[in-house]
C-alpha positions as a Markdown table, in Angstrom:
| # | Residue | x | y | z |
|---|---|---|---|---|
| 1 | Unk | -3.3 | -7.0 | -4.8 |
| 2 | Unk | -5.9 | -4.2 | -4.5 |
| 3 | Unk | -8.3 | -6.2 | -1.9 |
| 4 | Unk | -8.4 | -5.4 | 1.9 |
| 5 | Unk | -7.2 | -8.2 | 4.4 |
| 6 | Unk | -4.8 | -11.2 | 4.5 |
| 7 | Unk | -7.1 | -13.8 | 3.4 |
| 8 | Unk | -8.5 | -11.8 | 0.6 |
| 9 | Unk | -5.0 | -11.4 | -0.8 |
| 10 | Unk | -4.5 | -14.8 | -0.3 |
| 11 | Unk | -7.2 | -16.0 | -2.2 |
| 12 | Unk | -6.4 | -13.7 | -5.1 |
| 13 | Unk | -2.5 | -14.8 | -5.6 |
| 14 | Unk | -3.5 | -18.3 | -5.5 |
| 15 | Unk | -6.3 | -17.8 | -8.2 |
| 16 | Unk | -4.2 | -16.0 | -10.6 |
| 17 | Unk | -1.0 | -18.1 | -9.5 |
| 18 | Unk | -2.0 | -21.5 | -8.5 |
| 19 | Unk | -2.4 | -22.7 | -11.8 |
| 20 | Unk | 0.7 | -21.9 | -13.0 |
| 21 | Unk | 2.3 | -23.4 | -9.4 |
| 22 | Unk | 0.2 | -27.1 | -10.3 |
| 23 | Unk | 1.3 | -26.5 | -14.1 |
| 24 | Unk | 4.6 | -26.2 | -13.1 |
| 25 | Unk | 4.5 | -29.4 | -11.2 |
| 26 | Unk | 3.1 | -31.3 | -12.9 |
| 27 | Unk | 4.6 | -30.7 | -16.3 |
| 28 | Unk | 8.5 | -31.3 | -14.0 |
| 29 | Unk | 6.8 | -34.1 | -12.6 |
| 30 | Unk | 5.5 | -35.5 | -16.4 |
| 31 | Unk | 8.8 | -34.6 | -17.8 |
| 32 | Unk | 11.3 | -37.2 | -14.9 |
| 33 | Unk | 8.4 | -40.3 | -14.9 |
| 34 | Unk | 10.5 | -42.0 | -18.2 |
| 35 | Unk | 14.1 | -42.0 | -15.0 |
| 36 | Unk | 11.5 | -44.1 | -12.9 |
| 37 | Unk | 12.0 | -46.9 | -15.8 |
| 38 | Unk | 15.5 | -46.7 | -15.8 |
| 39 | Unk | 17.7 | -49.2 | -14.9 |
| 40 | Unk | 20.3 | -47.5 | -13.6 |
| 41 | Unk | 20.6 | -46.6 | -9.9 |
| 42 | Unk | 21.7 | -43.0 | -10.7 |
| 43 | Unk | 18.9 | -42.1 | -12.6 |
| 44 | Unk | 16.6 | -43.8 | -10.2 |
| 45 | Unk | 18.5 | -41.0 | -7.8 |
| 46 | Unk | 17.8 | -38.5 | -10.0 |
| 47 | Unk | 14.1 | -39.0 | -10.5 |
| 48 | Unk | 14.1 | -39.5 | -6.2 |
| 49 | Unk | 15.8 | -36.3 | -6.2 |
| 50 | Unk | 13.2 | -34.3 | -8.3 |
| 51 | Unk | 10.2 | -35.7 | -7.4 |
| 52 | Unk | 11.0 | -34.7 | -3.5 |
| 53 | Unk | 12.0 | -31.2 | -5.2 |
| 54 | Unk | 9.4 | -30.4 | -7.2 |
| 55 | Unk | 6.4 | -32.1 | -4.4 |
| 56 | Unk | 8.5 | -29.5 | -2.1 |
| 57 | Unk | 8.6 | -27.1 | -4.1 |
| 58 | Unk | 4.8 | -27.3 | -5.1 |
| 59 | Unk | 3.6 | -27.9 | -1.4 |
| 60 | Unk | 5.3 | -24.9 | -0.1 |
| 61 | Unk | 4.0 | -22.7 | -3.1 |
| 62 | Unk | 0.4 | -23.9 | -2.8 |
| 63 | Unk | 0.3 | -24.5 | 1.0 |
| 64 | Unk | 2.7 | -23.4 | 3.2 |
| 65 | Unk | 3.7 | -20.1 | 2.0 |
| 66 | Unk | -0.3 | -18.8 | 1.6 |
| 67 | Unk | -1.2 | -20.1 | 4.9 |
| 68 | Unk | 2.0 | -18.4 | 6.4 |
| 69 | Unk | 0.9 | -14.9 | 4.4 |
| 70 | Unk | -2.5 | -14.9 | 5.6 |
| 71 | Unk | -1.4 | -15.2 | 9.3 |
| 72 | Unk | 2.2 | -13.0 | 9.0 |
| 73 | Unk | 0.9 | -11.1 | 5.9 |
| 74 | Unk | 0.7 | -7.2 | 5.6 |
| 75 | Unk | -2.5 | -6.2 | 6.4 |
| 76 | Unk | -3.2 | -4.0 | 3.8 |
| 77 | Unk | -1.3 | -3.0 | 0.1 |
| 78 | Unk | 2.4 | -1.7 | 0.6 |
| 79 | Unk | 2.8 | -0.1 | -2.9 |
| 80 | Unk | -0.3 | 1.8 | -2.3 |
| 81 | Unk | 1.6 | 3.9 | 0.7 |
| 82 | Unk | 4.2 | 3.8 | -1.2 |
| 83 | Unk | 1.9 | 5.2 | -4.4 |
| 84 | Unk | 0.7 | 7.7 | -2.2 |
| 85 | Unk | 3.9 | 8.8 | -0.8 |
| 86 | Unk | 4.9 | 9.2 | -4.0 |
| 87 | Unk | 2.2 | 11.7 | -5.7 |
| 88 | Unk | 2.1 | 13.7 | -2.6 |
| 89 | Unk | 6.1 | 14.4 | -3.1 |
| 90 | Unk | 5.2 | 15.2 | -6.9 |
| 91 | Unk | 2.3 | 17.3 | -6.3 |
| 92 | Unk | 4.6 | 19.1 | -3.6 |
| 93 | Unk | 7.1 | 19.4 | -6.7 |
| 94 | Unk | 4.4 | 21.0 | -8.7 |
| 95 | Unk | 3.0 | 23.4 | -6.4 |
| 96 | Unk | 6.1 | 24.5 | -4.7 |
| 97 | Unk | 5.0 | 23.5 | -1.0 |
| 98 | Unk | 7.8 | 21.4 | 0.7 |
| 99 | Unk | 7.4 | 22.7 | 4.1 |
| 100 | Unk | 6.1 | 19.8 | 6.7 |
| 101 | Unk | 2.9 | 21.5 | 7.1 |
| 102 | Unk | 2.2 | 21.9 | 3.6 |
| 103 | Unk | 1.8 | 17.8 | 2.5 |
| 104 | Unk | -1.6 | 17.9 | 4.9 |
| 105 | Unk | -3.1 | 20.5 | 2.4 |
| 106 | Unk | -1.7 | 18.7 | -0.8 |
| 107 | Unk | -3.5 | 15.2 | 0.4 |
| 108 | Unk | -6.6 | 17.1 | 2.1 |
């Protein structure tokens, strides 16, 4: 995400993947309901089984892994060092400067 600070990046994954989490969910979750009805004990098991997966599956996509990223998060965007690392070593390529000294004229 190209915005500054943990929250901010936060609040952008779970607009543009928070929908798809509850989607996700809730379709699993629309897709086991007809095992609820059965009347045998290993499908009841079954449709236990999934609903605890997919309600933990859902809670830690939607609330415990966002809240855990805007406390432990990186503070700002890793690809862009990375990015940057990475034209530097090209311009350095193009112009021929490779010495330590030279990369603070190529970024300057």
């Amino acid at each position: 995400s190209p915005m500054e600070g943990r929250e901010a990046k936060v609040k952008d994954t779970l607009r543009t993947m928070g929908s798809s989490i509850l989607v996700g969910a809730i379709s699993t979750f629309l897709g086991v309901i007809p095992l609820a009805f059965s009347s045998s004990e290993i499908f009841n098991t079954i449709f236990v089984t999934f609903i605890g997966l997919v309600t933990l599956g859902a809670g830690h996509g939607l609330i415990l892994l966002p809240v855990l990223l805007s406390i432990f998060g990186p503070n700002e965007c890793v690809h862009s060092e990375a990015r940057r690392e990475t034209e530097v070593a090209e311009v350095a390529d193009a112009t021929g400067k490779t010495g330590p000294g030279d990369e603070e004229s190529i970024t300057a």
